[in-house]
NUVEX-911755 format. One record per residue (C-alpha): residue number from 0; residue in three letters; x, y, z. Coordinates in pm, 1 decimal. Example, Ala and Ser with C-alpha at 12.3 -4.5 7.8 and 13.67 -1.06 7.14 Angstrom:
BEGIN
{resi:0, resn:ala, u:1230.0, v:-450.0, w:780.0}
{resi:1, resn:ser, u:1367.0, v:-106.0, w:714.0}
//
This chain:
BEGIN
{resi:0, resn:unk, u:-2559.5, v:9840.5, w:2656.4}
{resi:1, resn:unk, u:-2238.5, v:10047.8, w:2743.2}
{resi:2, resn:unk, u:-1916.7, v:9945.4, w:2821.0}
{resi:3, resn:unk, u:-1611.7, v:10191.0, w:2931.6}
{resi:4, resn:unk, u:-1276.4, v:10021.4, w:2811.0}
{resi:5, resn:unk, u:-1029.3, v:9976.3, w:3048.0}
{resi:6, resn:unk, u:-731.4, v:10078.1, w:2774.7}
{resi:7, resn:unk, u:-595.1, v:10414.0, w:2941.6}
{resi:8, resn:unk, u:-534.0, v:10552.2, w:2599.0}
{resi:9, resn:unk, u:-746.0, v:10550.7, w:2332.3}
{resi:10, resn:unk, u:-602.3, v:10373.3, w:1998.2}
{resi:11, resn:unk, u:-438.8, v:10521.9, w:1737.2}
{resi:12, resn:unk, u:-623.3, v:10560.6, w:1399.7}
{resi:13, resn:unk, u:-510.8, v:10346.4, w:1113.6}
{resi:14, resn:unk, u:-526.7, v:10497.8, w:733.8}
{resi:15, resn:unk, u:-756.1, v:10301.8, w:514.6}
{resi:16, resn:unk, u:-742.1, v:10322.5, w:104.5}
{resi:17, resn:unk, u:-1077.8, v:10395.1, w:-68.7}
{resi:18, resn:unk, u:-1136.6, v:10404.2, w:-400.7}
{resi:19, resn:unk, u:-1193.0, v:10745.5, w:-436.6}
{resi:20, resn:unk, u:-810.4, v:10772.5, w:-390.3}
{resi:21, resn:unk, u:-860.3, v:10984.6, w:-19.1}
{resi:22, resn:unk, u:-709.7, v:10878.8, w:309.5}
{resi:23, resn:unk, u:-933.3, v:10786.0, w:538.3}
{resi:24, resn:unk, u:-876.2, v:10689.7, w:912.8}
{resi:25, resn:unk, u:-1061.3, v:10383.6, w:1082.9}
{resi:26, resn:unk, u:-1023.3, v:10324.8, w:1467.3}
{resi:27, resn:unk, u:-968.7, v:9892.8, w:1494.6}
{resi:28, resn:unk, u:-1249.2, v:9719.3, w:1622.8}
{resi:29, resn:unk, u:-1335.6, v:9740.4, w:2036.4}
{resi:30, resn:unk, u:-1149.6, v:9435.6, w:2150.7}
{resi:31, resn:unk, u:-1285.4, v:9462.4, w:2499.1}
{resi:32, resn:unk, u:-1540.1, v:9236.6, w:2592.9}
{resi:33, resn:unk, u:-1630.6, v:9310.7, w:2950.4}
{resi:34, resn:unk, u:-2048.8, v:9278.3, w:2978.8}
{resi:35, resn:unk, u:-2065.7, v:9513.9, w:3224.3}
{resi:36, resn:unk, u:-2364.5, v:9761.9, w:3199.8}
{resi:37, resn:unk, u:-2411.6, v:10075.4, w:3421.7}
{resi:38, resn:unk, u:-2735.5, v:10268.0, w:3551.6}
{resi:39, resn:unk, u:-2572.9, v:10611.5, w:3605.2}
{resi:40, resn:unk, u:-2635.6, v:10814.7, w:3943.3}
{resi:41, resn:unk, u:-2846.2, v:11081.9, w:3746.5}
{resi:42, resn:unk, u:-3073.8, v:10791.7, w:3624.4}
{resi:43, resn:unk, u:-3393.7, v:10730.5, w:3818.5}
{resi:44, resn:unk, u:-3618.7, v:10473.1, w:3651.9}
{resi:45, resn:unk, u:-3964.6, v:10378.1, w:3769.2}
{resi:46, resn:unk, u:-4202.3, v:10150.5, w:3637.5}
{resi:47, resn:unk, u:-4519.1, v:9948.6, w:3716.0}
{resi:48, resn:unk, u:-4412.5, v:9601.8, w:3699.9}
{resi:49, resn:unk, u:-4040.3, v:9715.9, w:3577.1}
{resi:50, resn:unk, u:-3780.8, v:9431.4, w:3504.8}
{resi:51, resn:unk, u:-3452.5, v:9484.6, w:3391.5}
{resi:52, resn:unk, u:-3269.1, v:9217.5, w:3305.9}
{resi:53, resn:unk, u:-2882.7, v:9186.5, w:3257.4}
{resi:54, resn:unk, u:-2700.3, v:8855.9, w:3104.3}
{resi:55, resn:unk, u:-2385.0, v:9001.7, w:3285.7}
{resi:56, resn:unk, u:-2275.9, v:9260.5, w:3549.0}
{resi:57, resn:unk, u:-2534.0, v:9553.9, w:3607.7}
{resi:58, resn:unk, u:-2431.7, v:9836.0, w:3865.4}
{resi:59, resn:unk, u:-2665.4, v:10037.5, w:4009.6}
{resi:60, resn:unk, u:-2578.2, v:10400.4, w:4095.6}
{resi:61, resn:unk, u:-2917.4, v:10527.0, w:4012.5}
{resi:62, resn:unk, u:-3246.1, v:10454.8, w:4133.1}
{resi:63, resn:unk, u:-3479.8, v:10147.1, w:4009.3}
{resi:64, resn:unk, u:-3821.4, v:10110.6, w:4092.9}
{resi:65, resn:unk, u:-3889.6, v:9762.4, w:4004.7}
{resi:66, resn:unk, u:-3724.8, v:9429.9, w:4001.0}
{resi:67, resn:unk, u:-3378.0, v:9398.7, w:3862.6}
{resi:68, resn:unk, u:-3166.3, v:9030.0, w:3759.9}
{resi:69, resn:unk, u:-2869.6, v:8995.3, w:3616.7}
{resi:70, resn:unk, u:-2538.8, v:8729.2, w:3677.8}
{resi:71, resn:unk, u:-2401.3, v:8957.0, w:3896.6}
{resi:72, resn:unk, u:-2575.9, v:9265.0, w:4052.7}
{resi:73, resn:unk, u:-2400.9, v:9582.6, w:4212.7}
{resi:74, resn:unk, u:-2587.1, v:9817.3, w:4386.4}
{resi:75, resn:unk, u:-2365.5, v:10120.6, w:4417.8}
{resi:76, resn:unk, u:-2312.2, v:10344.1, w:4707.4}
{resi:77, resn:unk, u:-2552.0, v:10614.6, w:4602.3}
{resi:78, resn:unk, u:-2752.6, v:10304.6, w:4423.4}
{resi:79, resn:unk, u:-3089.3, v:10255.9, w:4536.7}
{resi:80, resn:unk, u:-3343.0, v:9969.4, w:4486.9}
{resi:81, resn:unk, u:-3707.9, v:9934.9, w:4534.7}
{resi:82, resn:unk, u:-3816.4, v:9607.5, w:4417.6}
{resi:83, resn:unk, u:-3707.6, v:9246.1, w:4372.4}
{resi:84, resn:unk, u:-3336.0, v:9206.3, w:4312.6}
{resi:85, resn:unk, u:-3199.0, v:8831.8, w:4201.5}
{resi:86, resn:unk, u:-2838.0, v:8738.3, w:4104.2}
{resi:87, resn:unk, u:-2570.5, v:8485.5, w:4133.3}
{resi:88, resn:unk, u:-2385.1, v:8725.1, w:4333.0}
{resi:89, resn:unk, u:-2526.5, v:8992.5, w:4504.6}
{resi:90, resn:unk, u:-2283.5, v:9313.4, w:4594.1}
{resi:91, resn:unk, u:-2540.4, v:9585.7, w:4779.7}
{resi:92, resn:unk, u:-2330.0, v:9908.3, w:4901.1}
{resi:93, resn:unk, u:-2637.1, v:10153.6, w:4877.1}
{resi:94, resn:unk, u:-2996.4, v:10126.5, w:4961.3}
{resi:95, resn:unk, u:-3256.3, v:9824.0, w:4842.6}
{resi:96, resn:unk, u:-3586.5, v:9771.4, w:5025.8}
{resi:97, resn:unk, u:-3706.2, v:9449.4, w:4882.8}
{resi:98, resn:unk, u:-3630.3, v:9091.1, w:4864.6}
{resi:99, resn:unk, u:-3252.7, v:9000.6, w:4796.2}
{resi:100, resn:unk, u:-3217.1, v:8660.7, w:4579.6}
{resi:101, resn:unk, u:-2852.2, v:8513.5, w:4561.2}
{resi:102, resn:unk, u:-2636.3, v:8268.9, w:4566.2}
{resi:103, resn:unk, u:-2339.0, v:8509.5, w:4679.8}
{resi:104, resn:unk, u:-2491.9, v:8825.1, w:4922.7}
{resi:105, resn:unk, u:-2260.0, v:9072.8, w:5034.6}
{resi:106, resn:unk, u:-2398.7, v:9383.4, w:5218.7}
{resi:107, resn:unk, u:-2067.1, v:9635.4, w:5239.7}
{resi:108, resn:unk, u:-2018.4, v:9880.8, w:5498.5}
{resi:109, resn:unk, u:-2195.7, v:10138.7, w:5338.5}
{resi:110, resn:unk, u:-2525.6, v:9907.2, w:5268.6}
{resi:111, resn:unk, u:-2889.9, v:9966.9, w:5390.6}
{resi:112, resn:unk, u:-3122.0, v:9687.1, w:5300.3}
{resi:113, resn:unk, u:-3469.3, v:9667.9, w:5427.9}
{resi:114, resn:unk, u:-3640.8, v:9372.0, w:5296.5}
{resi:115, resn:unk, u:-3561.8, v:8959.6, w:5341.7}
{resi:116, resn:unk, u:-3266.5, v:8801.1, w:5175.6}
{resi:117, resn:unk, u:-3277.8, v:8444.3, w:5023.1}
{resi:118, resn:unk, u:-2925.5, v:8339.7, w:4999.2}
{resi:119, resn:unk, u:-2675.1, v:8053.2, w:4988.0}
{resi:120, resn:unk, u:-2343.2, v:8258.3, w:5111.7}
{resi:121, resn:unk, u:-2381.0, v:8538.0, w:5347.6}
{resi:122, resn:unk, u:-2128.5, v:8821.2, w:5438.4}
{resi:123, resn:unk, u:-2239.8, v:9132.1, w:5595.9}
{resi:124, resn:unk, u:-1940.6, v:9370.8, w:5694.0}
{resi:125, resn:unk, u:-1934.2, v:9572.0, w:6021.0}
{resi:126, resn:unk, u:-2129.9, v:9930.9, w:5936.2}
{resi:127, resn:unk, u:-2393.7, v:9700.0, w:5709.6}
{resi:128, resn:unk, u:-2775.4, v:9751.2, w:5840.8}
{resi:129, resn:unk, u:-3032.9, v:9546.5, w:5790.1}
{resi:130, resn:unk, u:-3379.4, v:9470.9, w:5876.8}
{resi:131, resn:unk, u:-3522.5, v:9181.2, w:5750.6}
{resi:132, resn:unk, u:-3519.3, v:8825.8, w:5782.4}
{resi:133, resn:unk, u:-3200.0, v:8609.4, w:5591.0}
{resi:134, resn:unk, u:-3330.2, v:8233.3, w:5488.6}
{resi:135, resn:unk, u:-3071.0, v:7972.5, w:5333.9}
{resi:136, resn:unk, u:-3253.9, v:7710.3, w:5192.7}
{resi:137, resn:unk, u:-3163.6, v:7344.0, w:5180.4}
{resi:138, resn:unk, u:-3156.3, v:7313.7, w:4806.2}
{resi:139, resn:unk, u:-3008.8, v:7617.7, w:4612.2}
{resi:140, resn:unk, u:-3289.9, v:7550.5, w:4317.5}
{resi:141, resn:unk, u:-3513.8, v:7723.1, w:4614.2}
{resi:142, resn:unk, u:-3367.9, v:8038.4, w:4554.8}
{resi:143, resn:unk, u:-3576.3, v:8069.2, w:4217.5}
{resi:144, resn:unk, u:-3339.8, v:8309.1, w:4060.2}
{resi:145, resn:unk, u:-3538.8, v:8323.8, w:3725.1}
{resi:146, resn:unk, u:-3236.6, v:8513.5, w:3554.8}
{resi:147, resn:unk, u:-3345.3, v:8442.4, w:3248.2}
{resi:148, resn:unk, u:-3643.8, v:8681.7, w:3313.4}
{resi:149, resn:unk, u:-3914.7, v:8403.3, w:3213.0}
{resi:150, resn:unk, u:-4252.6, v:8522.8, w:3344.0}
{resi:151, resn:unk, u:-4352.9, v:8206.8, w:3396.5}
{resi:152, resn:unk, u:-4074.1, v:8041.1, w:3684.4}
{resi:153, resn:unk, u:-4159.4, v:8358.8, w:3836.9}
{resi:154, resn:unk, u:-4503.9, v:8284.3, w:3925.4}
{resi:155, resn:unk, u:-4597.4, v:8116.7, w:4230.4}
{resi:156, resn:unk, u:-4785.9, v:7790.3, w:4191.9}
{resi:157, resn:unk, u:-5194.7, v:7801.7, w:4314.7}
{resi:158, resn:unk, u:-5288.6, v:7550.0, w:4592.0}
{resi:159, resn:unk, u:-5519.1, v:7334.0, w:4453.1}
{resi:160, resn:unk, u:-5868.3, v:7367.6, w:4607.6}
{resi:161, resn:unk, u:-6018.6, v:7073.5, w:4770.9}
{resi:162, resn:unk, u:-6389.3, v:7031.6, w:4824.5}
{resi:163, resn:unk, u:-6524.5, v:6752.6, w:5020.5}
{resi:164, resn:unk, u:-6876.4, v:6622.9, w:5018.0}
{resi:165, resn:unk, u:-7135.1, v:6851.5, w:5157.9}
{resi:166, resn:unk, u:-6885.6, v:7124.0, w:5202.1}
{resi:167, resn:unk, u:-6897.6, v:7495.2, w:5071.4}
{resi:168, resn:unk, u:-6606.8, v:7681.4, w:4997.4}
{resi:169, resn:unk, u:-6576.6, v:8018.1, w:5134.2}
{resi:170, resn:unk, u:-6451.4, v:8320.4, w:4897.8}
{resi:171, resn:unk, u:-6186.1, v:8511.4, w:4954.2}
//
């Protein structure tokens, strides 16, 4: 994971003793604990049944191929999405064409989203295009956010199958 401090100067270097008798210089430990983690705009990453998964804030400014989760996702304005992309809050300024899970969606000015968006909260500023279909459902557990990236909550249930007597099931 990387995280860019948001110190404007870097910290000065304190001496440490040894016991060799030299003077050596140790930065202090990173006190910043932002969980912030960023795919960079010269990042394209593509994969057949990608996830990446993100216990805090992932921004986009690259391009994903595959599904991406996280607490809070930011797609950034050269960001682009092809795949699944479930949050607690949603920010989209670039591109996604896929399905949109959130609690929180906002598509910004700048956003292009072709795919359906299951949401809770809604905002969609003036400039914002979208083609798709937007669904609020009546419980939020609906939304199936699976951010812990279990395979299994994932999955859609099977119908059960239900053969009557003197009946024969068709395949397919």
């Amino acid at each position: 994971m990387f995280t860019r401090s948001s110190a404007p100067e870097p910290k000065t270097l304190e001496p440490m003793n040894n016991n060799l008798g030299l003077n050596v210089q140790r930065r202090p430990p990173m006190t910043d604990t932002s969980n912030k983690s960023v795919i960079s705009n010269d990042l394209k990453i593509i994969g057949q049944g990608l996830k990446i998964i993100s216990q805090g804030t992932l921004q986009v400014d690259g391009e994903v191929e595959g599904d991406v989760r996280g607490a809070e996702v930011i797609i950034g304005e050269k960001g682009r999405v092809t795949g699944t992309v479930a949050a607690e809050r949603v920010i989209v300024r670039g591109m996604i064409s896929g399905v949109i899970r959130g609690m929180t969606v906002t598509l910004q000015a700048s956003s292009r989203v072709e795919g359906d968006i299951h949401h809770m909260s809604l905002a969609i500023e003036q400039g914002a295009e979208f083609d798709g279909r937007c669904r609020r459902p009546a419980d939020a557990s609906e939304l199936n956010l699976d951010l812990d990236g279990s395979p299994v909550a994932a999955m859609p249930q099977p119908r059960p199958v239900v053969q009557r007597p003197g009946q024969q099931l068709r395949p397919g």
